[in-house]
N, C-alpha and C positions, 0 to 999 in steps of 0.2 A: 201374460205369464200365468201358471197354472199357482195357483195360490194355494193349494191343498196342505194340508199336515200339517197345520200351525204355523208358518209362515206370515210374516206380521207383511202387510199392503202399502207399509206408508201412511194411511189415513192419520191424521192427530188429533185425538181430542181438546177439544174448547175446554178450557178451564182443567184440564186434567194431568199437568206439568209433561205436556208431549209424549205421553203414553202413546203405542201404538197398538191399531186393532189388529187381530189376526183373525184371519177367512179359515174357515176347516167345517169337513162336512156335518149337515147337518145332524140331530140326532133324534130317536123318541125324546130323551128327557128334553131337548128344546120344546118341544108341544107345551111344556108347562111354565115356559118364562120369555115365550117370543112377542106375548098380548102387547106388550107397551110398543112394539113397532107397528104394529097395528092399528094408531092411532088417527092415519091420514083420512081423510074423504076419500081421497083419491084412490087409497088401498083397499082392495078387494079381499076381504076376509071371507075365508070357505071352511066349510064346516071339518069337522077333524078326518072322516072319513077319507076328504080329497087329501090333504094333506100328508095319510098315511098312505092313500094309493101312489103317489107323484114320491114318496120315500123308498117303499119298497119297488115301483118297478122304473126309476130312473135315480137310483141314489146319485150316481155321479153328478145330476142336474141341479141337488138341494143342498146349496152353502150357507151356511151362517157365520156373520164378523161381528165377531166378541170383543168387548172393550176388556182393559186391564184387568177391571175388579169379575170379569166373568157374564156381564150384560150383554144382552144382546143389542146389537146396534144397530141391523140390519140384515137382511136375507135375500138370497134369491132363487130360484124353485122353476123348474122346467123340463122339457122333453125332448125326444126324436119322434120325428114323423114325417108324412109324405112317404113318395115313391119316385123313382126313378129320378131325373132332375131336378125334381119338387123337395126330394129328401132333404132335410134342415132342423136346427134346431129351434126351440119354441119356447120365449120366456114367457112363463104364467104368469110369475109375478117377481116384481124387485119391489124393495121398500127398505128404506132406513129409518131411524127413530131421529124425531125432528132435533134432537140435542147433537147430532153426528151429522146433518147434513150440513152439503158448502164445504166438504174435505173431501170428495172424491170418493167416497165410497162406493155410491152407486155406480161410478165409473168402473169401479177396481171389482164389482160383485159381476157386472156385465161382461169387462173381461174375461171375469172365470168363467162365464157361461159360453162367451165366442168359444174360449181355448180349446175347451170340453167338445164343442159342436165339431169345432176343426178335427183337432187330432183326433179323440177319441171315435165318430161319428162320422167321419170324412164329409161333412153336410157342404151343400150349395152356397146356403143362407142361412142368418140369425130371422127370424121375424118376431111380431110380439103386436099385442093390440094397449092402443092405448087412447083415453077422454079425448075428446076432440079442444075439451076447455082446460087439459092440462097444460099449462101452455111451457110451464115450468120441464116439465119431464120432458116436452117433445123440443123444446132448446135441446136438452142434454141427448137425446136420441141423436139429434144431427151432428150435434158435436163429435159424436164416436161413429157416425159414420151411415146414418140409417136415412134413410129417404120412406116418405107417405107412398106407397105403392097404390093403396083405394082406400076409400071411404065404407065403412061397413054400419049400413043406416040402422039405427035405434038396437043397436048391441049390446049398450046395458041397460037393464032390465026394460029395453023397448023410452027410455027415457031421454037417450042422448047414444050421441055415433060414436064410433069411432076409430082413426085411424088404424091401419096395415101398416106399419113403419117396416120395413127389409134391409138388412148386413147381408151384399155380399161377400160371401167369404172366397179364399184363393181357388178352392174348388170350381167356382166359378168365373173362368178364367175370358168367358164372353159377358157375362155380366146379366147373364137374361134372365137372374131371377126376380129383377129388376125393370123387366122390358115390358110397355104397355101402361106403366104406373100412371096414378090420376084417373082412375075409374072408380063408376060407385058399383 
């Protein structure tokens, strides 16, 4: 479902008498109070430049889910790319702040980003790179539907691999953006 315009997800906060978050798009003023979801190892923090590039020329790609009191509880940030059957959409990055996860958020942030790839994009596939040691995230990748497509050796910063997880999307109605998978 396309969660856009303040539309609340469902997610519940822990301790927060079932408030719910709502997804809407990202903003500059986000740049100055997104830091506390930024807390993970696993999350990949870029410097503000990326961050304004992946704003201005993919806004539709950058959500943020705002809890009750106006925090940020999570993000997700991405692109179009590719050519011809390759064409797909690309998460950069998903992240929730450790107090909001184990409520689906990150499920409901990735949705928005398929919806997006789908209609907006007409793309193939969702793809996305992820730790090979996350093992956490790459449960949650398969759960909504992602398969390890290759292995891409010393990815981050040349320290450790990491997985090509692929969604194909309806567009892809033979499924080949997916075919071949299991290579490094």
């Amino acid at each position: 479902a396309d969660l856009r315009r303040g539309q609340t997800d469902g997610a519940r906060g822990g301790g927060r008498g079932g408030a719910m978050t709502t997804v809407r798009p990202f903003t500059c003023d986000d740049l100055f109070t997104y830091n506390d979801v930024n807390t993970d190892v696993f999350t990949e923090t870029f410097n503000l430049n990326f961050y304004l590039s992946y704003l201005s020329r993919w806004p539709e790609y950058f959500s943020v889910a705002t809890a009750p009191d106006g925090a940020i509880a999570g993000y997700v940030l991405g692109k179009a790319e590719g050519r011809g059957s390759n064409w797909h959409g690309h998460v950069s990055a998903v992240t929730v702040a450790p107090s909001y996860r184990r409520m689906g958020l990150a499920s409901k942030l990735m949705d928005e980003l398929e919806g997006i790839s789908e209609r907006h994009h007409d793309a193939y596939f969702v793809d996305l790179f992820v730790r090979e040691s996350n093992t956490n995230a790459i449960a949650m990748y398969e759960r909504l539907g992602y398969v390890v497509y290759r292995t891409v050796l010393d990815y981050y910063s040349g320290e450790e691999n990491a997985f090509d997880m692929r969604k194909p999307l309806r567009r892809d109605t033979e499924r080949r953006s997916v075919e071949g998978r299991g290579h490094a």
